[in-house]
N, C-alpha and C positions, 0 to 999 in steps of 0.2 A: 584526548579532547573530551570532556564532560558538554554532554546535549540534555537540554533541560527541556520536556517537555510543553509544548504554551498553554500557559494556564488551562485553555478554554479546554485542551484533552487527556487533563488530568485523570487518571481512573479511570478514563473511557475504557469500553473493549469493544466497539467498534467505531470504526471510522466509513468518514462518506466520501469518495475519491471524485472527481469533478471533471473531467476531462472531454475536449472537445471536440465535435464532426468537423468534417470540412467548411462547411459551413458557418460555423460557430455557436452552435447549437452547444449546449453542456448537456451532460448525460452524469448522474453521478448516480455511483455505484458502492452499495456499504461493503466493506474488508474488514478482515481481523489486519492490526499492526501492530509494530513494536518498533522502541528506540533504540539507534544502534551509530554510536559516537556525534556526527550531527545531522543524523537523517531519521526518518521514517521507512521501516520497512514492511513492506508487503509482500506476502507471496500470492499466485494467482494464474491460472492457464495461461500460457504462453499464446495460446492461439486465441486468446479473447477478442473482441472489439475495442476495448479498452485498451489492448497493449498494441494493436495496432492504432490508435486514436494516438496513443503518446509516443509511440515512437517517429509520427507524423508531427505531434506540438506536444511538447513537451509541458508546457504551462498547464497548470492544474490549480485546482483550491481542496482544501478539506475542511472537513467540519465533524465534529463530536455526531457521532448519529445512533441510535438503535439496528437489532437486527433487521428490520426491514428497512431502515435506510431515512426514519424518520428526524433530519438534524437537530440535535439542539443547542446546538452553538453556531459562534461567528462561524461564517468562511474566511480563510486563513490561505493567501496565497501561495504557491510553489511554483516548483521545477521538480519533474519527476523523468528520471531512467530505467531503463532496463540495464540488470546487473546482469552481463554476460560474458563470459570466459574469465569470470572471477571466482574460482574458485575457492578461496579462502573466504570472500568477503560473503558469498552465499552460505557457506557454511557457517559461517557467525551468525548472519542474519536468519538460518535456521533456529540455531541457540537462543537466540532472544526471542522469536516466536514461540519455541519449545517452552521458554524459561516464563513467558507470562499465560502460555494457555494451557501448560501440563499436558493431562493424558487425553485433552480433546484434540488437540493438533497431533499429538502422536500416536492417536486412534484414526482419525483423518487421515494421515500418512500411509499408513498400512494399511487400509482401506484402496487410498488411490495406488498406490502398490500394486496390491490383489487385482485392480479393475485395468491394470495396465497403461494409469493417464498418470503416475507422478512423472515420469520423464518429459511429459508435459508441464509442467511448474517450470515459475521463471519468479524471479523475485524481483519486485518493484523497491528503485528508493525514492525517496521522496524529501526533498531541501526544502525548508519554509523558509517565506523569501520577503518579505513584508512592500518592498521595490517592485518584487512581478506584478502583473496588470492580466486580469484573468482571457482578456481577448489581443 
């Protein structure tokens, strides 16, 4: 299946993930991503508030953002999972982060290795969904 990225995150190299409190409150948070058949992939601590935020509501948005999380594009509806006891599908989803951010994610890697938190990493996907409704 060929995933074509939406215009608006063309060339991006970060994204702003959107995701909501109990409440309804949004909380968005910039990530490195990458496309990976018809998702968005993220990796990211498992033990976040974010990955407890979406494994409670799933619904999310993103948007094109800078390093600090400044957006410059639409927000762009989703549906976002956590990839868990997928094996293969995580290992891809490495590859493709590997493959658009070189030896900065493979420096990162080895780093969080060294420091004993990569077994913490969980990788996020993310469906853009133009139908979801962000509350």
């Amino acid at each position: 299946m060929t995933y074509e990225v939406p215009r608006s995150l063309e060339g991006a190299k970060y994204l702003s993930l959107r995701s909501y409190k109990k409440d309804g409150t949004p909380v968005a948070t910039p990530v490195w991503f990458a496309t990976l058949d018809a998702t968005l992939v993220i990796f990211t601590d498992g033990t976040s508030y974010k990955v407890k935020r979406i494994r409670r509501n799933p619904v999310v948005q993103v948007a094109r953002c800078d390093v600090r999380g400044k957006v410059s594009g639409g927000w762009l509806p989703g549906r976002c999972r956590a990839v868990d006891d997928e094996p293969e599908r995580i290992e891809r989803a490495y590859a493709a982060l590997n493959g658009k951010y070189g030896w900065t994610m493979r420096a990162g890697t080895l780093l969080s290795t060294l420091a004993g938190r990569v077994g913490r990493r969980l990788i996020l996907e993310v469906t853009v969904d133009d139908q979801t409704s962000p509350s």
